[in-house]
DRENDREN-17894 format. One record per residue (C-alpha): y, z, x; residue in three letters. Coordinates in nm, 4 decimals, always signed. Each point is the difference from the previous one (the first is absolute). Layout:
N
REC         Y         Z         X    r
REC         Y         Z         X  ala
...
This chain:
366
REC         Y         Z         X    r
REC   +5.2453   +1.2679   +5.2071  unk
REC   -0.3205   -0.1750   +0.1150  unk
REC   +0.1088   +0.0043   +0.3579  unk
REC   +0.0693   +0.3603   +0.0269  unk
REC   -0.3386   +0.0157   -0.1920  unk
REC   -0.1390   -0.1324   +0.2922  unk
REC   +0.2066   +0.1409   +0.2446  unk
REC   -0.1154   +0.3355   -0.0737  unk
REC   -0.3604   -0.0985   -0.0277  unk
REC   +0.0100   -0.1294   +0.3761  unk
REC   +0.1533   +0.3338   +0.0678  unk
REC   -0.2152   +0.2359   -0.1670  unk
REC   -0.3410   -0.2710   +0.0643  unk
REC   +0.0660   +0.0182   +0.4009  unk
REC   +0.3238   +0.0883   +0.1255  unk
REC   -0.0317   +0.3986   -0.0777  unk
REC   -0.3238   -0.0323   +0.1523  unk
REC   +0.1310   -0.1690   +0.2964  unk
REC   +0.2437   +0.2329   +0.0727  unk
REC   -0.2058   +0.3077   -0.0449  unk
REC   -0.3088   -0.1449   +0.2439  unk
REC   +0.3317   -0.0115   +0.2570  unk
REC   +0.1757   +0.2751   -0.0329  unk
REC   -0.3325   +0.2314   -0.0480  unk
REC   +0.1417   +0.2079   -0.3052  unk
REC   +0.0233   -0.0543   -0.3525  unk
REC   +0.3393   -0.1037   -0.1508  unk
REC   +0.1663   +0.2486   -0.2316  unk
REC   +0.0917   -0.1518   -0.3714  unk
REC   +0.3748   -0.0295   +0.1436  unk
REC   -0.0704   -0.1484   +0.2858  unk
REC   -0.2422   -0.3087   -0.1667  unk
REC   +0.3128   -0.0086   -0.2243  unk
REC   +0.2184   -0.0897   +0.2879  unk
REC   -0.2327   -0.2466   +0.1204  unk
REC   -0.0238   -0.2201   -0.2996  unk
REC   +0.3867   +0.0225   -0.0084  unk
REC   +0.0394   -0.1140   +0.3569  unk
REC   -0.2438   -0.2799   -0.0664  unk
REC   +0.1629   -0.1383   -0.2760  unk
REC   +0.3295   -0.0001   +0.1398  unk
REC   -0.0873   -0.1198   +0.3019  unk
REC   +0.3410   +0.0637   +0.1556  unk
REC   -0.1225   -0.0773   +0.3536  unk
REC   -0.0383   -0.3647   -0.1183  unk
REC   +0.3911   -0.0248   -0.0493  unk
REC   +0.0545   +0.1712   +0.3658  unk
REC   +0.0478   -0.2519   +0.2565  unk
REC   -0.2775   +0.1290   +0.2900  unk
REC   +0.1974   -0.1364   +0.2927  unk
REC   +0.3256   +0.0807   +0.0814  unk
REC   +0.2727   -0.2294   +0.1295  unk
REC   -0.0191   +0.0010   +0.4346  unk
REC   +0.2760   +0.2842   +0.1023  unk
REC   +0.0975   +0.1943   +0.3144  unk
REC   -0.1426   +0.3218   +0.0043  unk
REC   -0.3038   +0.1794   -0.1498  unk
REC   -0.1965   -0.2205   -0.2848  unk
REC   +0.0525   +0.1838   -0.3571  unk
REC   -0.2716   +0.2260   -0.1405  unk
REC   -0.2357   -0.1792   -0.2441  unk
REC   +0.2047   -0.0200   -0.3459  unk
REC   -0.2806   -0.0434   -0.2277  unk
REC   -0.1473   +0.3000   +0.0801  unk
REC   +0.3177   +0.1980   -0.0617  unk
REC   +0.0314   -0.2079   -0.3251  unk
REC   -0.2938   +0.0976   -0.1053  unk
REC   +0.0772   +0.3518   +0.0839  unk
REC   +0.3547   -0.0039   -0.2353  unk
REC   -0.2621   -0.1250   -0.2611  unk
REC   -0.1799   +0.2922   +0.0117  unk
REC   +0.3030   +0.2208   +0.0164  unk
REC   +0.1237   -0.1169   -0.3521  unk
REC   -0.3478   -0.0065   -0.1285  unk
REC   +0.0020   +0.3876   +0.1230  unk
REC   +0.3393   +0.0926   -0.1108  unk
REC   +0.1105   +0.1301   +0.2997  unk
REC   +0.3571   +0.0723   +0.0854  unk
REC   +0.0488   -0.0586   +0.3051  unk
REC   -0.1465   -0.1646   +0.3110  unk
REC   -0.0328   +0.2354   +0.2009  unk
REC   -0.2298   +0.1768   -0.2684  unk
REC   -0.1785   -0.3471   +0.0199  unk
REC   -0.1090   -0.0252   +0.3860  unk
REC   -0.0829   +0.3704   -0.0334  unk
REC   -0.3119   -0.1078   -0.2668  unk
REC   -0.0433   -0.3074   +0.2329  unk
REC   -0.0597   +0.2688   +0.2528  unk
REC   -0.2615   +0.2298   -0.1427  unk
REC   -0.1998   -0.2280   -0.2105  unk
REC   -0.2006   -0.2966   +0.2213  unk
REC   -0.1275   -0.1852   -0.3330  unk
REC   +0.3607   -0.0632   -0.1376  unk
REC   +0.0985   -0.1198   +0.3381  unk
REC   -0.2923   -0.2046   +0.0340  unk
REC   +0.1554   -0.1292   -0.3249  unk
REC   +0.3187   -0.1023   +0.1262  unk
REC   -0.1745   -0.1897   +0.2947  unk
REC   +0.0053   +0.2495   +0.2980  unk
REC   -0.3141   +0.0934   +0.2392  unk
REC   +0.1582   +0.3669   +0.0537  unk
REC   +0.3056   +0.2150   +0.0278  unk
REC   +0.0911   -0.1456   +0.3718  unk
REC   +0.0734   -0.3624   -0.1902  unk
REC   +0.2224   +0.2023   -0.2346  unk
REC   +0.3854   -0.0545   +0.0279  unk
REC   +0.2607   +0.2289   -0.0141  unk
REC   +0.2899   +0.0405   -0.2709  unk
REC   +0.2668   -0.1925   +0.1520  unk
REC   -0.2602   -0.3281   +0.0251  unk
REC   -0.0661   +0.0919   -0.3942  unk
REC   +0.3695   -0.0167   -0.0626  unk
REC   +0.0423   -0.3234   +0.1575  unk
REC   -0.2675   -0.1669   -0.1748  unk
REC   +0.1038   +0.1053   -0.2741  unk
REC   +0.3245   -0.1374   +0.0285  unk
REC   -0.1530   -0.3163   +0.1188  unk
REC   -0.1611   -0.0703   -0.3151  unk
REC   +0.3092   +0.1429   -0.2362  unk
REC   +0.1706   -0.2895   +0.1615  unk
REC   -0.2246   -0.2477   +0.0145  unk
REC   -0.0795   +0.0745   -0.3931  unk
REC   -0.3894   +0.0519   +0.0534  unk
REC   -0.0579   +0.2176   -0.2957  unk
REC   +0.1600   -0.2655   -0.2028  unk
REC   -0.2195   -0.2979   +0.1050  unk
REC   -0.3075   +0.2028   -0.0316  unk
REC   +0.0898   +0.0723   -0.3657  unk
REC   +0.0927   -0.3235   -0.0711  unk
REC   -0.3560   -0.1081   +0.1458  unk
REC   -0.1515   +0.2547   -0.2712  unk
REC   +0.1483   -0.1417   -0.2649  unk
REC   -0.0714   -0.3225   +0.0831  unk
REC   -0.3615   +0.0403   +0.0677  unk
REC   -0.0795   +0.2880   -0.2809  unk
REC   +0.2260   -0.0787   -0.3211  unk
REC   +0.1968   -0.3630   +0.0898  unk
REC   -0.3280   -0.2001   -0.1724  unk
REC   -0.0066   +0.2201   -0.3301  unk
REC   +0.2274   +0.0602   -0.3293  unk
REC   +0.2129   +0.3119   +0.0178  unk
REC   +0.0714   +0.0949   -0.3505  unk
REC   +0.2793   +0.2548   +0.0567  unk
REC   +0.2380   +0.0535   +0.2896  unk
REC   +0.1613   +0.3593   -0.0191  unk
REC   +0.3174   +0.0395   +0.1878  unk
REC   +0.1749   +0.2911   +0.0764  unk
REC   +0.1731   +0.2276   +0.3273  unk
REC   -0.0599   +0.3046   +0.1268  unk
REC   +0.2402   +0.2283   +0.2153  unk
REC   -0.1116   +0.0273   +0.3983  unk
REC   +0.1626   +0.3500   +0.1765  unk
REC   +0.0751   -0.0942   +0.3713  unk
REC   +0.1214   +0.2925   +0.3016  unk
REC   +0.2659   -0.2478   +0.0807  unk
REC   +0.3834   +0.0269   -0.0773  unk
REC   +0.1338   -0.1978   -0.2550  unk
REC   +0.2348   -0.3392   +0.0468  unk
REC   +0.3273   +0.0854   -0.1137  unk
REC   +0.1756   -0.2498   -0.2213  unk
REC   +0.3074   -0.1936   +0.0611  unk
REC   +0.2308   +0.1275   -0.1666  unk
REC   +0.1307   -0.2125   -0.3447  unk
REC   +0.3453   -0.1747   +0.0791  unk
REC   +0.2883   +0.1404   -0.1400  unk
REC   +0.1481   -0.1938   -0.2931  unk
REC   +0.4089   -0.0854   +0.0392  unk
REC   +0.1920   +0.2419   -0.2305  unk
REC   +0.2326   -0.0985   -0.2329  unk
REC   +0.2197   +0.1251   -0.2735  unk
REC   -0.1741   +0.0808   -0.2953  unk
REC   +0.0885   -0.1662   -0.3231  unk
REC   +0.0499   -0.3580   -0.0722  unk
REC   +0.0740   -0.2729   +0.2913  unk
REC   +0.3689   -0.0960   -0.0413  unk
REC   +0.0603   -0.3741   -0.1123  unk
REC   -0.1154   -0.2395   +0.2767  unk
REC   -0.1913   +0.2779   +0.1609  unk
REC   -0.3013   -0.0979   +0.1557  unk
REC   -0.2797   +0.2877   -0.0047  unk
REC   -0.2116   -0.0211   +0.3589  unk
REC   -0.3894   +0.0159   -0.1421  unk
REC   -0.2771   +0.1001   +0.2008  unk
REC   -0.2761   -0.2894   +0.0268  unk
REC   -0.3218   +0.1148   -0.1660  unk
REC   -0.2679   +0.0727   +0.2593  unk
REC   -0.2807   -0.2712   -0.0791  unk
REC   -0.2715   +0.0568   -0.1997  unk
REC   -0.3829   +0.0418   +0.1923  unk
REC   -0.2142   -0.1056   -0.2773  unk
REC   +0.1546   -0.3903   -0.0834  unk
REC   -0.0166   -0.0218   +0.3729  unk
REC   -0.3973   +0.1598   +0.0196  unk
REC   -0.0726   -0.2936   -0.2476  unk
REC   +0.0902   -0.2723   +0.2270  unk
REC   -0.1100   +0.1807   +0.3101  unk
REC   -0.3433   -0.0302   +0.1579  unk
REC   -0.1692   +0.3782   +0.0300  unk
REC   +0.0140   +0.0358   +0.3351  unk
REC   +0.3846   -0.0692   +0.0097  unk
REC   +0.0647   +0.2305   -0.2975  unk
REC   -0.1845   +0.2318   +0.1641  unk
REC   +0.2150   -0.0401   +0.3341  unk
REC   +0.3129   +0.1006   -0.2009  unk
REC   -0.0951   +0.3783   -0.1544  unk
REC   +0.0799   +0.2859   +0.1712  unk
REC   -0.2562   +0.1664   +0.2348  unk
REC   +0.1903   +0.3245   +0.1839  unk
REC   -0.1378   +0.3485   -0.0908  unk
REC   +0.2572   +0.1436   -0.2617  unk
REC   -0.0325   +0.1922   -0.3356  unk
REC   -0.1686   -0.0732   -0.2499  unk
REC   +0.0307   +0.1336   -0.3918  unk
REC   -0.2463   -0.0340   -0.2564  unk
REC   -0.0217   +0.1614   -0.3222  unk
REC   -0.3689   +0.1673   -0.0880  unk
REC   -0.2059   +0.0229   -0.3038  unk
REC   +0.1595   +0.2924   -0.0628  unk
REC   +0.3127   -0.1123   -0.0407  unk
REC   +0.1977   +0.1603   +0.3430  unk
REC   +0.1105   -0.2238   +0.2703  unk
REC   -0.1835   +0.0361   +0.3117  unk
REC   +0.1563   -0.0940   +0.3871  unk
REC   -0.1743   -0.0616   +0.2861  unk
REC   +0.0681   -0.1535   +0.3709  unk
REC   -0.1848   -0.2746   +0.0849  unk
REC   -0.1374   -0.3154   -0.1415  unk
REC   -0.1582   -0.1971   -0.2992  unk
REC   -0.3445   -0.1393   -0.0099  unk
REC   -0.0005   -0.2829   -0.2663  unk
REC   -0.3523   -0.0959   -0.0933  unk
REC   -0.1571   -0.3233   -0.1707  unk
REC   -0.3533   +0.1114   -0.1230  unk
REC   -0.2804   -0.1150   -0.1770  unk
REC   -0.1866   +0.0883   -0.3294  unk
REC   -0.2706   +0.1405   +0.2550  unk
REC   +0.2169   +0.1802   +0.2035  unk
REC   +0.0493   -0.2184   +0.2925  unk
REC   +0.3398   -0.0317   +0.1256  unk
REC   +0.1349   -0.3277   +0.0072  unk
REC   +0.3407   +0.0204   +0.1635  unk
REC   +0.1722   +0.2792   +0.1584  unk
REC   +0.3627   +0.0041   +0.0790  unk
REC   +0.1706   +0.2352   +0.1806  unk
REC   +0.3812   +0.0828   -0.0554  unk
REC   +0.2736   +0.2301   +0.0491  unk
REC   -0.0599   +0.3115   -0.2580  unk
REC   +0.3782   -0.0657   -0.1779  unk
REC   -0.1097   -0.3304   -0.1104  unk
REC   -0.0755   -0.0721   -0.3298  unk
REC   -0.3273   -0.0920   -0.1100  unk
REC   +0.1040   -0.3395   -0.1955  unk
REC   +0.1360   -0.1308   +0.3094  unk
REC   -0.3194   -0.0156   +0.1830  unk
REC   -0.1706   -0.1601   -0.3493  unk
REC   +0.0567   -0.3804   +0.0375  unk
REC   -0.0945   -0.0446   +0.3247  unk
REC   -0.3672   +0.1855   -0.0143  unk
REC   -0.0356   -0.1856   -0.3053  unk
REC   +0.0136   -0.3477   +0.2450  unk
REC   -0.1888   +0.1770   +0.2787  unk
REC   -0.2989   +0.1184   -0.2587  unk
REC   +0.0374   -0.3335   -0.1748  unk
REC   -0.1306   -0.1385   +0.3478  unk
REC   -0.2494   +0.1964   +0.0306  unk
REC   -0.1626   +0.0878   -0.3194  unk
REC   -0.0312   -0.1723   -0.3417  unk
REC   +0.0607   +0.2329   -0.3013  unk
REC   +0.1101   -0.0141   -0.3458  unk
REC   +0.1979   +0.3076   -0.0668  unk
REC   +0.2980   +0.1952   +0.1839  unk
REC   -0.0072   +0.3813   -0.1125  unk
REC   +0.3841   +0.1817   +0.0753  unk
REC   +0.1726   +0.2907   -0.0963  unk
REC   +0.3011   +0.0541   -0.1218  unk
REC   +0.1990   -0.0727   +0.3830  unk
REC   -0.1407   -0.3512   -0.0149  unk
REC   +0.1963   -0.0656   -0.3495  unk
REC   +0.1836   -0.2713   +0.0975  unk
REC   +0.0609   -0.3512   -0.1380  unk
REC   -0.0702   -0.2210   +0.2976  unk
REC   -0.3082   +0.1938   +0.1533  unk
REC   -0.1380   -0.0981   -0.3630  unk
REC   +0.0794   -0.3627   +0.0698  unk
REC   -0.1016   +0.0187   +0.3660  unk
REC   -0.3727   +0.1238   -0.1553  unk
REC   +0.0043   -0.2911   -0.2805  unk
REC   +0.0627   -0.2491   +0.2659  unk
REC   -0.3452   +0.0828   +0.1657  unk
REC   -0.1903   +0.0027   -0.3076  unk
REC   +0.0067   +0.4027   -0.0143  unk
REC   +0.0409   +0.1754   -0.3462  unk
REC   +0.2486   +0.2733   +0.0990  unk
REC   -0.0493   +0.2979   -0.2012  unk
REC   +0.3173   +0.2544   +0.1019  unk
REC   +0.0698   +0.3276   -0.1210  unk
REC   +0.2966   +0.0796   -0.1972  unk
REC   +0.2596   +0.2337   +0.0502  unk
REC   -0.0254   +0.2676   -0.2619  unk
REC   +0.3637   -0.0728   -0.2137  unk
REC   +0.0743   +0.2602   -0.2989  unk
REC   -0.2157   -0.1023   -0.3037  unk
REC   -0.1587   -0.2538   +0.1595  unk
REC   -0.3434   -0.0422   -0.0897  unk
REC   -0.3184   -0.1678   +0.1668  unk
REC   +0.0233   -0.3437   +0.0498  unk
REC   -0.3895   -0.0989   +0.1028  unk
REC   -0.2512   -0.0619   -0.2421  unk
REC   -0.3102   +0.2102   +0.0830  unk
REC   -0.1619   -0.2540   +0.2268  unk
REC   +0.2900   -0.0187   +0.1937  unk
REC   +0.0278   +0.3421   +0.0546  unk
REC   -0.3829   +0.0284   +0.0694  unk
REC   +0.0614   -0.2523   +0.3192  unk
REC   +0.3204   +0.2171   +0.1655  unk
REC   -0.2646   +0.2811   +0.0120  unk
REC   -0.1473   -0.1866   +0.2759  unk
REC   +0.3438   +0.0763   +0.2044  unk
REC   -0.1712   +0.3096   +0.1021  unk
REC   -0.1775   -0.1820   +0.2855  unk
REC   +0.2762   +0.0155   +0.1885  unk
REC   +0.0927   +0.3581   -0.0750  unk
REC   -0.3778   +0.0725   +0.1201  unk
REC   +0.0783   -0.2039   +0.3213  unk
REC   +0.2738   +0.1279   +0.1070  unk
REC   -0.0989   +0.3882   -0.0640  unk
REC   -0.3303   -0.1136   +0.1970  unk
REC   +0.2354   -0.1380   +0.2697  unk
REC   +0.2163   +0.3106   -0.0001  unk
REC   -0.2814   +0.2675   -0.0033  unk
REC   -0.2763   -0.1964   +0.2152  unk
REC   +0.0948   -0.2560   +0.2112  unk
REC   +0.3486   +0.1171   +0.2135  unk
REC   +0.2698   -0.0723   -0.2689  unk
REC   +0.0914   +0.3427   +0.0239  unk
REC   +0.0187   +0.0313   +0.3897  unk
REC   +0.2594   -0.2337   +0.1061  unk
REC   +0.0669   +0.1813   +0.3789  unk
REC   +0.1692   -0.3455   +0.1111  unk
REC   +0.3066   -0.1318   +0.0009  unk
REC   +0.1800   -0.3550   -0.1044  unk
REC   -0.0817   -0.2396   -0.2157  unk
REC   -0.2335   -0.2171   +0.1676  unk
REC   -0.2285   +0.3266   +0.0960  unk
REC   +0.0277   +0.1573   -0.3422  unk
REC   -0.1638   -0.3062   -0.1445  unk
REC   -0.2632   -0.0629   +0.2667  unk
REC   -0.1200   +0.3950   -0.1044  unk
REC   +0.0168   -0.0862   -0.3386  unk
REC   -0.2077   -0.3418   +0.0682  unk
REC   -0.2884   +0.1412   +0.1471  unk
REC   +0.0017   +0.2775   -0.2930  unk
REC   +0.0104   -0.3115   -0.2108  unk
REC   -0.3008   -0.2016   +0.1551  unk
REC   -0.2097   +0.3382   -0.0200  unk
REC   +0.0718   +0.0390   -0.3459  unk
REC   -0.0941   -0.3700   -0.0481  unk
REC   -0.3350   +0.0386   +0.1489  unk
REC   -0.0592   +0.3330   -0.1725  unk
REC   +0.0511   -0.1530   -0.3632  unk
REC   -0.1991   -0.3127   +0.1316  unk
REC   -0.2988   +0.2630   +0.0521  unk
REC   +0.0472   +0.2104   -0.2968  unk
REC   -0.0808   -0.3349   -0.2325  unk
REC   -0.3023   -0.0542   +0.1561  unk
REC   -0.1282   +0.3150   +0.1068  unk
C-alpha cells in the first residue's frame, strides 16, 4: 500500500491545489474523490491517443470520454444521457474529464461508440489487470473470497435449444439379443477445466443473457434476467478477478479457471467458498497452486460442523466479497445495466470494477 500512500500524498500535497488555482473554485469532497480515483487508474494511459489513418472525420478524443465513463460509475448514474447532462452544468467535473468547455463536448451517439470501442477492445480489463499488478501483485494475500452475484439486464433472454428427444422403446426388458441404443454422456467441464489454460476454459461457458435462479438466505428461490458477476477478491477488499457469465450458469463452473487466472496474478494461501464451490476437483485445482481450500458444506440431515474453530474463524473473512459486490451493486453501476450483449454488459461492469478498486485502494490509506 506504500504506493497509493504516496499516490494520495502527491494528490492531496499539489494536485488539489493545482486544479483549484485553474479552475478558480474550490473542489467539493466528491469531486477531490473523483480525482484521486481518476489518477490512480489512469485509464487514459491504456487509450491509444492516435487513431489508425481513415476516410472521413478523425474520432473524438477517447480518453476523455474514458475518463468520463469513469466518473459515471464512480457517480452511479444510470444512464448516459444523465451523464453528459452533469458534464453540461458543472465546468469543474468537465475540466476533470479533460475538456476546455461545453463546445468540446460530444454528443450521445459519439459516447455510445466509444463505448463500444473499448467493450471490444477489453480496456476495462487491461486497466484492472494493471491495478493488480502494480497495487497487490508484490504482496501476500492471505484469503481469496470467491463468490457470484446476479446482474438484471433490459434485454430478452437467449432461448435454449431444445434437449433431443430420446428413441422410445418398449418398456420392460430388451428381448434376447436385443441391443438397447444409449445416449453418449455429454462430457464433463471440470476434468476438461483442469487441463485447460484459463483463458480457453473461459472461451467455452456460456455468455447470452438468460435466467438465472438462485436460492436466498431465506431459503426461496429467486429469478432474474440477465447475467452473473463472478468475483476473485482479496482479504482487503480488492477484487482480483472478475468473470462475467451467462446468469443460468452455475457458479462451480466458473471456479477452476479464476483460480488459474488469480493464481497469475496474486499469491495467497487460502481459497474461501461456499457451499456451490463443493466440488472434488476445484479442491484439487486449489491444492495444485499451493492454496488451502476451505469450502462450505452442504447442510445434510444430522450433519454436524466439520471445522475446528480456527477454521471457521478464517471463512468469516468470505464476507469481503459479499461487501464487494453489495458495494458494486449499490455504488458503482452494477445495478444499472441499460446495455445490451455480452461484451457491453461486461465493459459496464469493468469500469464499476476499476472504481471500486480505486475506492478500497483509498479507504486503506485515507
Amino acid at each position: 500500500m506504500l504506493k497509493v500512500a504516496q499516490i494520495w500524498g502527491r494528490i492531496q500535497g499539489k494536485l488539489f491545489g493545482r486544479l483549484e488555482q485553474c479552475l478558480a473554485s474550490t473542489l467539493t469532497a466528491k469531486q477531490r474523490r473523483l480525482v484521486a480515483i481518476l489518477e490512480i487508474v489512469r485509464i487514459e494511459e491504456h487509450v491509444p491517443s492516435q487513431f489508425a489513418k481513415r476516410i472521413g472525420r478523425p474520432p473524438r478524443d477517447r480518453r476523455a470520454l474514458a475518463r468520463a465513463f469513469v466518473a459515471k460509475a464512480f457517480y452511479n448514474l444510470p444512464q448516459t444521457n444523465l451523464l453528459i447532462e452533469m458534464l453540461r452544468t458543472e465546468a469543474t467535473l468537465l475540466a476533470i474529464c479533460g475538456w476546455r468547455d461545453c463546445s468540446e463536448l460530444p454528443d450521445e451517439s459519439t459516447f455510445s461508440r466509444a463505448f463500444a470501442e473499448f467493450a471490444t477492445s477489453q480496456l476495462c480489463d487491461r486497466v484492472h489487470a494493471a491495478l493488480v499488478k502494480e497495487h497487490v501483485s508484490e504482496h501476500l494475500v492471505g484469503h481469496i473470497s470467491r463468490d457470484a452475484t446476479a446482474i438484471e439486464a433490459r434485454e430478452k433472454p437467449v432461448k435454449k435449444a431444445p434437449k433431443p428427444v430420446k428413441p422410445k422403446r418398449r418398456p420392460g426388458r430388451p428381448k434376447k439379443g436385443e441391443v438397447v441404443a444409449k445416449s453418449p454422456e455429454p462430457p464433463q467441464r471440470l476434468p476438461r477445466q483442469l487441463q485447460q489454460n484459463p483463458q480457453e476454459a473461459l472461451a467455452e461457458l456460456p455468455t447470452a443473457c438468460d435466467v438465472g435462479a438462485k436460492r436466498n438466505s431465506k431459503g426461496h428461490t429467486t429469478f432474474w434476467i440477465g447475467y452473473k458477476m463472478h468475483l476473485d477478491v482479496s482479504d482487503a477488499g480488492l477484487p482480483i478477478t472478475a468473470v462475467t457469465t451467462s446468469a443460468s450458469l452455475h457458479d462451480s463452473q466458473v471456479a477452476i479457471p479464476m483460480e488459474k487466472l488469480t493464481a497469475q496474478r496474486v499469491t495467497s494461501l487460502y481459497a474461501l467458498m461456499d457451499a456451490a464451490y463443493e466440488a472434488r476437483l476445484i479442491e484439487q485445482c486449489c491444492q495444485s497452486h499451493g492454496h488451502v481450500p476451505i469450502i462450505d458444506r452442504k447442510r445434510r440431515s444430522g450433519e454436524k460442523s466439520h471445522w475446528d474453530p480456527a477454521t471457521a474463524q478464517r471463512f468469516k473473512e468470505r464476507t469481503a466479497v459479499e461487501r464487494a459486490n453489495s458495494r458494486l451493486k449499490d455504488h458503482f453501476g452494477g445495478r444499472h445495466l441499460r446495455v445490451r450483449g455480452h461484451a457491453k454488459a461486461h465493459s459496464h461492469l469493468m469500469f464499476g470494477i476499476v472504481v471500486l478498486f480505486a475506492d478500497q485502494l483509498l479507504q486503506l490509506v485515507t
